[in-house]
C-alpha positions, 0 to 999 in steps of 0.5 A, spaced: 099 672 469 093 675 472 091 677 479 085 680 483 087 687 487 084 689 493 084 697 494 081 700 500 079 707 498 077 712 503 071 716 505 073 722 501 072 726 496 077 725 491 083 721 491 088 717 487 091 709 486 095 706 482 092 700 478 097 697 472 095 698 465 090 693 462 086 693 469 078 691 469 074 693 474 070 687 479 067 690 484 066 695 490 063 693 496 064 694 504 068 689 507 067 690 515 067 697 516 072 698 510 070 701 503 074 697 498 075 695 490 077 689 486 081 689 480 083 684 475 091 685 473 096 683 470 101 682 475 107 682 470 105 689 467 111 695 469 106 701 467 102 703 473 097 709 471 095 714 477 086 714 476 082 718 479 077 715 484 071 721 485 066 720 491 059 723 491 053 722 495 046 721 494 044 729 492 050 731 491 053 736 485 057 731 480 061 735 475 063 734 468 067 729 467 067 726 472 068 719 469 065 712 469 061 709 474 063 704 478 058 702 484 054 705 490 056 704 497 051 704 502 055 706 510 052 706 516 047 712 514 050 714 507 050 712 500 055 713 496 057 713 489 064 711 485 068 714 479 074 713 476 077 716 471 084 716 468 089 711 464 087 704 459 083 698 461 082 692 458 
């Protein structure tokens, strides 16, 4: 059965989560004053995968291999753009 994820990530550079294999990406958004991304899994999958979430802000160095876009959020001053690298997908 399929079931959608909500995961607060946080204002930094470099981070990891645990998504099921088979995942697909919906959205990254700000929710209140929390940045947070949606995923589509499968409930029923037992692998979970750590995936790299990059950080970077408008200007900012990006480096090689640094994984596919997801999205950009704007906060309060800040616009920041996210990657994700790592794992299977659907």
């Amino acid at each position: 059965m399929k079931t959608i994820w909500k995961i607060q990530l946080n204002l930094v550079e470099r981070q990891s989560i645990g998504l099921p294999e088979g995942w697909k990406f919906l959205s990254i958004q700000l929710q209140d004053t929390s940045i947070c991304a949606w995923f589509l899994v499968d409930e029923y999958t037992d692998h979970i995968a750590l995936h790299t979430i990059s950080m970077v802000g408008t200007g900012g160095q990006v480096s090689p291999g640094i994984g596919e876009y997801l999205g950009t959020v704007q906060k309060d001053k800040y616009v920041w753009h996210f990657f994700i690298v790592g794992g299977s997908r659907e």
